[in-house]
C-alpha positions in Angstrom: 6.2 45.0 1.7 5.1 44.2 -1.8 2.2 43.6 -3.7 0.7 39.8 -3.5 -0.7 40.0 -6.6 -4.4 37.9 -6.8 -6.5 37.0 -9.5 -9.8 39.2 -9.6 -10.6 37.0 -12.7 -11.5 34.1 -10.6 -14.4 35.7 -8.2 -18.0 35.1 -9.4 -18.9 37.3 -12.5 -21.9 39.4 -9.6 -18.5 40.0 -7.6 -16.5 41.3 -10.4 -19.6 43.6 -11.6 -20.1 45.2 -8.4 -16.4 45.8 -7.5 -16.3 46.9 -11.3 -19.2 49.4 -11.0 -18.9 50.6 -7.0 -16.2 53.2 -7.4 -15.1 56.5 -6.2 -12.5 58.7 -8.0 -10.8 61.6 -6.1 -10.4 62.9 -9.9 -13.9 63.5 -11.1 -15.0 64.0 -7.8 -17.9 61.1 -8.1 -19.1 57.7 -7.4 -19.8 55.0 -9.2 -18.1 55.8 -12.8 -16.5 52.8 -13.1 -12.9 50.7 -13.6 -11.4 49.2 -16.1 -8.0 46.9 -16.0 -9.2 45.9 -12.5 -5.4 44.5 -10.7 -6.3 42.5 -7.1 -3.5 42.8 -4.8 -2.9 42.1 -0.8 -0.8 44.7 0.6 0.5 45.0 4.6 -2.4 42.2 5.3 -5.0 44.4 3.5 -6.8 43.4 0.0 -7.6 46.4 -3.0 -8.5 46.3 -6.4 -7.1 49.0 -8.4 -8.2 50.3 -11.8 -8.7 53.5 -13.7 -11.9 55.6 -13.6 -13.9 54.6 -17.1 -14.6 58.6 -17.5 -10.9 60.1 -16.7 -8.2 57.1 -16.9 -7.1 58.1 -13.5 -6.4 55.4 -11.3 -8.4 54.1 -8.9 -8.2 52.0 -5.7 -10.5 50.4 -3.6 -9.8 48.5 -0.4 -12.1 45.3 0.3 -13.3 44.5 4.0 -14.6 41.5 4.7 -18.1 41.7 4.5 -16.9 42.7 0.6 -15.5 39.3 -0.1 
């Protein structure tokens, strides 16, 4: 399947900042670094947002339940 591209733009500024600041990056091994270039997507019936870690660039994924959104 591909990527059904969404627009992160549109939640409430408080829904952007936490999704924004709540991260985890298998890179530098820690929570809460950060993303930039945030890209919400639905994939196989499941919703991410996908970044890059402020501190290393690497990119970063989270996947959003429902109690999220």
């Amino acid at each position: 399947m591909s990527k059904e591209q969404q627009d992160f733009f549109s939640r409430p500024q408080e829904e952007q900042d936490a999704f924004l600041s709540q991260t985890w990056c298998n890179e530098c091994m820690e929570a809460d670094l950060g993303m930039t270039d945030p890209e919400e997507y639905i994939l196989d019936g499941n919703r991410y947002v996908e970044g890059k870690c402020k501190r290393c660039g690497t990119s970063i994924v989270t996947e959003l339940v429902d109690e999220d959104i």
